[in-house]
N, C-alpha and C positions, 0 to 999 in steps of 0.2 A: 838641377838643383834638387838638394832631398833634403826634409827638415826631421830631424828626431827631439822627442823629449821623453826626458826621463823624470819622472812622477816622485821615483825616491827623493833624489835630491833635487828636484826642481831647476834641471836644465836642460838649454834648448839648445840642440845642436845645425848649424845651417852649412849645409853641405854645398859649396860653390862651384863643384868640377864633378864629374860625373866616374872620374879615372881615382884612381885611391893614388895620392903622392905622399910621398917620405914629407914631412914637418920638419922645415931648418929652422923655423924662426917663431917663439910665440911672444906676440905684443898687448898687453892691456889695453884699452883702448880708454876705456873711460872705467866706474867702480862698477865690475861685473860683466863687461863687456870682453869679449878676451877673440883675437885674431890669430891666425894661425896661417902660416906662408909657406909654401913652399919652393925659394928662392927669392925670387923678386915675384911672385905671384901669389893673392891671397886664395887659400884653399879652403876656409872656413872660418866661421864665427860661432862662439860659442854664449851663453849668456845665463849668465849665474840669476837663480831667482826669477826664474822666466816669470811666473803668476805673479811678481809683484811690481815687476820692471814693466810687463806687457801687457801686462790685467788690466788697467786704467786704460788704457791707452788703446787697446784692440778690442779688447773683450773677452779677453782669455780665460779661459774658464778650466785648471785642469782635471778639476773631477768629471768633466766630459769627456776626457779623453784615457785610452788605458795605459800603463805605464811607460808605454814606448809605441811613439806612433809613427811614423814614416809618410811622406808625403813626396810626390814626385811631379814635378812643372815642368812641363814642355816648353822649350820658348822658342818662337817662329824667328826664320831669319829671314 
């Protein structure tokens, strides 16, 4: 999983698969939330207004961050 956000327009991108797949399908999810499929599988979520949608909620703070950050999670199997 790799997360980016972009500081310009304030969004946050959540990278699901590790492999870069062609995009068949993009679903809104809810206002600002937007998913991204590649077949029957989702390959990311995108999310409009991250500091305002995540700010409350996490602690999101983007002037901590510089306009594009990348984050990479290991996950144990």
């Amino acid at each position: 999983m790799k997360i980016s956000y972009d500081k310009k327009i304030d969004a946050m991108y959540i990278y699901l698969t590790s492999k870069r797949k062609q995009i068949t399908e993009t679903k809104e999810l809810d206002d600002g939330w937007i998913a991204d499929y590649a077949g029957e599988e989702l390959v990311g979520i995108e999310i409009l207004d991250a500091s305002k949608v995540l700010g409350a909620k996490l602690g999101f703070k983007p002037s901590r961050y510089p306009s594009a950050i990348a984050h990479t999670i290991k996950v144990k199997k």
